[in-house]
C-alpha positions, 0 to 999 in steps of 0.5 A: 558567072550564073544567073537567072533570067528569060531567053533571048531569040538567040538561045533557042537553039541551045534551048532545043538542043537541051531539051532533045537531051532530056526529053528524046523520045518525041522529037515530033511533039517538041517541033510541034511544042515549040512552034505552037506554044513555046514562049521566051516570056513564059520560060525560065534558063539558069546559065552558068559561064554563059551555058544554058545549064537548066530551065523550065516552061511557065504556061498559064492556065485558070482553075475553076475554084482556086483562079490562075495557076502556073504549070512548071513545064519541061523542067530539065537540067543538063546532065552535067549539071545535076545536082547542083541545086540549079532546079532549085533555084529555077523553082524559087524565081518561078514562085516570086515571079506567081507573087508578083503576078498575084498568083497562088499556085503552081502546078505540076505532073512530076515524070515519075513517082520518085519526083512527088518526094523531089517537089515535096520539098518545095511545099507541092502536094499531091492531087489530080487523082487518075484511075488507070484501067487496062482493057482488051477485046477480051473484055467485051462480047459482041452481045454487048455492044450497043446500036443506040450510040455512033462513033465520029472523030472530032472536029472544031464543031464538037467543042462545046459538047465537048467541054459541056462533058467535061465540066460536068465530069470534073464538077466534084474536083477544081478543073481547069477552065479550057476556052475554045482555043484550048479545045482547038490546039489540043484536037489539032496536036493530037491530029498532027501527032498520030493521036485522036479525038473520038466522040460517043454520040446518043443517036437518039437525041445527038446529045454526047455520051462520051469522048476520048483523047488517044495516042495510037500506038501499040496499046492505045493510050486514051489521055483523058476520057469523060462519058456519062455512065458506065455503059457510055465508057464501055461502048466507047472503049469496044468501039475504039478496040474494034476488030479492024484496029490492030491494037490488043489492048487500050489503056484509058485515064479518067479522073476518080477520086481515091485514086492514085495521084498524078500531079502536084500542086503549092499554094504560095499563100495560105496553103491547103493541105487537101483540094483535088485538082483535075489536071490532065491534057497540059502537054503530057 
């Protein structure tokens, strides 16, 4: 017998146990994510003789132009159970439930670019557009570096500068609308999981000229970065990339448009076929 429905309290172990099976490689951010964010409510589970064979996460969040989307989250299917059409069915049931709600879209950062054909299928188009850059201390000369600006990590204080940037950088697309709670629970993940929040600061003026959210790992990976030029982008990228860091190089994300999509997103009722969504810090 299958059927579709919320968890219980009861599965959540099974829950875990399926997604350690398909997501790994961090097994610290999934006791983070399952403390902090995990939802019953907010979760979908495909059963089959009582197995926990497939689901997928359902957070909300709100848009500046387009109003509240669901973000399909965590979608996985245990192996055994591939190809059975049981995602499928998820994602049907996950778009009544936005109809019922009134909500007109649903969002997505497909795993990999194979998947934008997967959920093309479903009516989700791609957007988000990301430019990607790779950098090394070889990109920058000690001449460069500019005295008008200090480096501090960030803290629950920095907030409204924060998002202040943000809007401001993500004006030209649909962004999502982050309260001081969303500010608060992404600075504390990254905190928690070996990451970071950097801020650029203007000493002239203490106005914020850039920030970057980053993974320290071998190349540091800088999720989401905004600034106000160029020459704020650089002197944060050589000030993350000092010599006293021992990474070699620095991968930094920004939203462009005209550059390579990374999300998805389906409109339920009267679709459009282009709208550029600035998705990004959703748990990826």
């Amino acid at each position: 017998m299958s059927k579709i429905s919320h968890p219980k309290k009861e599965n959540l172990s099974e829950i875990l146990n399926l997604w350690n099976i398909c997501f790994p490689d961090s097994p610290k951010f999934t006791k983070w994510y399952f403390k902090n964010i995990y939802s019953e409510k907010n979760t979908l589970i495909y059963t089959e003789n009582k197995i926990i064979c497939s689901m997928l996460q359902m957070p909300r969040f709100k848009l500046s132009e387009t109003g509240t989307a669901t973000y399909i989250y965590g979608a996985c299917t245990h192996p055994l159970h591939r190809k059975k059409g049981y995602m499928a069915y998820l994602l049907e049931e996950s778009f009544k439930i936005d109809l019922k709600k009134g909500i007109n879209q649903s969002i997505l950062i497909p795993e990999n670019e194979n998947l934008f054909k997967f959920y093309k299928k479903f009516g989700y188009i791609p957007t988000s557009p990301l430019a990607k850059e790779i950098l090394t201390k070889h990109n920058f000369t000690e001449k460069e570096e500019s005295k008008k600006y200090v480096l501090k990590t960030a803290n629950n204080n920095d907030i409204e500068n924060i998002n202040d940037l943000y809007e401001k950088f993500s004006k030209s697309s649909s962004f999502i609308l982050r309260t001081k709670e969303y500010w608060k629970t992404q600075i504390k993940m990254f905190k928690e999981l070996n990451g970071d929040v950097l801020c650029l600061y203007n000493k002239e003026n203490l106005s914020l000229a850039a920030y970057a959210f980053i993974w320290r790992e071998e190349t540091i990976q800088a999720q989401e970065i905004c600034f106000i030029s160029d020459e704020a982008k650089n002197e944060l990228c050589q000030k993350i990339l000092n010599p006293e860091n021992n990474s070699k190089k620095l991968e930094i994300s920004y939203y462009k448009n005209n550059s390579k999509n990374t999300a998805c997103v389906k409109f339920h009722v009267n679709p459009k076929k282009q709208l550029n969504l600035a998705i990004n810090l959703l748990f990826n």
